[in-house]
Structure formats: C-alpha cells, structure tokens
C-alpha positions, 0 to 999 in steps of 0.5 A: 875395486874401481866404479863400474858402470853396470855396477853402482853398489861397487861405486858406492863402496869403493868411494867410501872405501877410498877416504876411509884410512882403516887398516884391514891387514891384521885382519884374516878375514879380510881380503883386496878383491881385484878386478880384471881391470886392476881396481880393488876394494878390501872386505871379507866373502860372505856368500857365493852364487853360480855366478856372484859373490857378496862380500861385507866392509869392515863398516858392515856394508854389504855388496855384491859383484858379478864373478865376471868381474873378478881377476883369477887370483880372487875367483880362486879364492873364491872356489876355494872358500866354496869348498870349505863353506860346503864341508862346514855345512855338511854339503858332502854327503858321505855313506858307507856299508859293507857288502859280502863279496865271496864265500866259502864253506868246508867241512873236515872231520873236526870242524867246519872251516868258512871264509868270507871275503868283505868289502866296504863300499863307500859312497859321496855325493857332492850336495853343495853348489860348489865345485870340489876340486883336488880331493882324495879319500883315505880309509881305514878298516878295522878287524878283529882276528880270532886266530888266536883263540883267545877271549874275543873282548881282548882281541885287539883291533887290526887294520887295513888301509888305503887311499883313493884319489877322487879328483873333481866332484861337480855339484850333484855329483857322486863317487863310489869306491871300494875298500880292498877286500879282507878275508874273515875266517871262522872255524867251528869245531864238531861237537863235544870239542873245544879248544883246550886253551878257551873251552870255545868251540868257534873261533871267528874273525870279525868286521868290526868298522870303517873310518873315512877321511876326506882330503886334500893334500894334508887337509882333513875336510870331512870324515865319516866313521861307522859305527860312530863310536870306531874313533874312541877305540881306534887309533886312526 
C-alpha cells in the first residue's frame, strides 16, 4: 500500500517494504492488503477496531491503517477474520435450557399414564466486536424411550434434529430459537403390578440433553453441548 499523506507509518512501511526482496507467498499467514487506490503492502492481521486494523511485517513491524483505506476484497478478509478472532475467544456466548411446554395426566384402572411435551430453548448472544454474518445453528436433542420396558441404563440414546438459519448477528446481539417439540411419555402401574418382563412398576421416557452446532456453510464455529459429557455418549 503506497504512502499517503494522512498516513506516515503506511509511508514508513511500504518504503521498507519496496527494497526488501522476501518472498511472503509461502506464507498463509500473510496477505497483499490493497487500497482503494491500488497500492499494497504484504503482512499479516493482527488486531482489528470499529474502524482500524494493525497488521504486522514479516521484520516484525507493526502498523495500523484506517478501514477506510482498504479496498473491498481486503475489508472482506478483514470481517472474515473478525468473525473467526470472535469464535476463538469465546466472544459467542451460547445458553441453552430445557422448558416443559404441556402436560398431560390420566389415569386408567391399572395405571396412570402422563405426557409431556418439552423443548429446548437455546439462546446467543453476540459478545465480540464483530459483525457475524451468514450463520446457522444445527441441533441435536437426545432422548431416551422407555417403551420398551426394558433396563433404563440399556436404552439406547434416540434423536431429534433440526437446524436453524440465524443470518446476522450485530455486536451485543442475541438470537433465541427453540427446539422442536418431543413428547415424553410415562406410564405407572397401580400398585401390586409390574411389568412381567422387568418387574418395574413405571416405565418413563427421559430427556437426556442437547448438542449445538454453530455454522456457516459446512463450517463448525462453536458448539455447545449440555450436559458436557452428551459428546462421549453420542454420535453427533
């Protein structure tokens, strides 16, 4: 990026920058920042503000240079690398808890039969500086069915799934979604029965927890699950 009169650190390092013979290409980290007049200076970002950006020289030089200098290419690298710095430092702040939603109770003459239909409610907030742009959340809830009347530490986990676009989320912002509902079902028999194959008198579906993916596109930015050890029982 050429010398501009408002900008003598950008004049100090692209005169440095145009008798060094280094070759930066190799390095991923490194980038040809170009300004809205067509000059450049090859460095690497390494901090961001609401309306500037440092970036470092391969010497070690550290500059910094007005957004508004910046050709679009490189202010979409640099939201773009915002969005990452924000998921790397924990700047998305993702909660989830379940909520009852309906209730059912009846009762036969051999048992008392109760549905409940539950939901997660998951909520983000947005505690970076950056603008977060193109973002979805994918979810997985798990379950247990106790239909089966079998020994509840067997029952293998079940699955309910869905995905949420979320789109843009402003710095401070939050989002709130909700899983799809999933009705439990729990049947007690009267006392002095059981089921013949277990000897239980209740049989009871369970909510057993939810796993949260934040993307974009195929990307995994963040994920969350609850309780923390779901990811060693289940299969995402």
């Amino acid at each position: 990026m050429s010398p501009m009169g408002a900008h003598p650190t950008i004049r100090a390092a692209l005169a440095a920058f145009a008798t060094s013979c280094a070759c930066f290409g190799a390095d991923a980290q490194m980038r040809t920042f170009t300004d809205t007049q067509g000059r450049t200076i090859t460095a690497e970002l390494v901090d961001s503000t609401v309306s500037t950006v440092r970036i470092r020289r391969d010497d070690g030089r550290t500059f910094e240079i007005e957004k508004s200098i910046l050709g679009p290419a490189d202010l979409e690298f640099v939201a773009a690398w915002e969005q990452k710095r924000a998921f790397a430092y924990g700047g998305l702040e993702i909660a989830a808890r379940r909520v009852r939603l309906e209730s059912d109770r009846r009762q036969t003459k051999s048992s008392v039969k109760k549905d409940e239909t539950w939901c997660w409610k998951i909520d983000l907030r947005n505690g970076s500086r950056a603008t977060l742009e193109g973002l979805a959340v994918e979810w997985r809830v798990f379950y247990k069915d106790d239909t089966a009347r079998a020994d509840t530490a067997k029952v293998p986990l079940k699955r309910q799934q869905g995905r949420t676009p979320v789109g843009t989320l402003e710095p401070g912002a939050r989002f709130e979604l909700q899983t799809s509902p999933l009705v439990l079902q729990s049947t007690e028999l009267r006392p002095g029965r059981v089921y013949a194959d277990t000897n239980k008198r209740k049989v009871e579906d369970s909510l057993e927890g939810v796993w949260i993916r934040l993307v974009r596109g195929r990307e995994v930015l963040a994920e969350h699950a609850m309780p923390s050890d779901l990811p060693r029982r289940a299969d995402w």
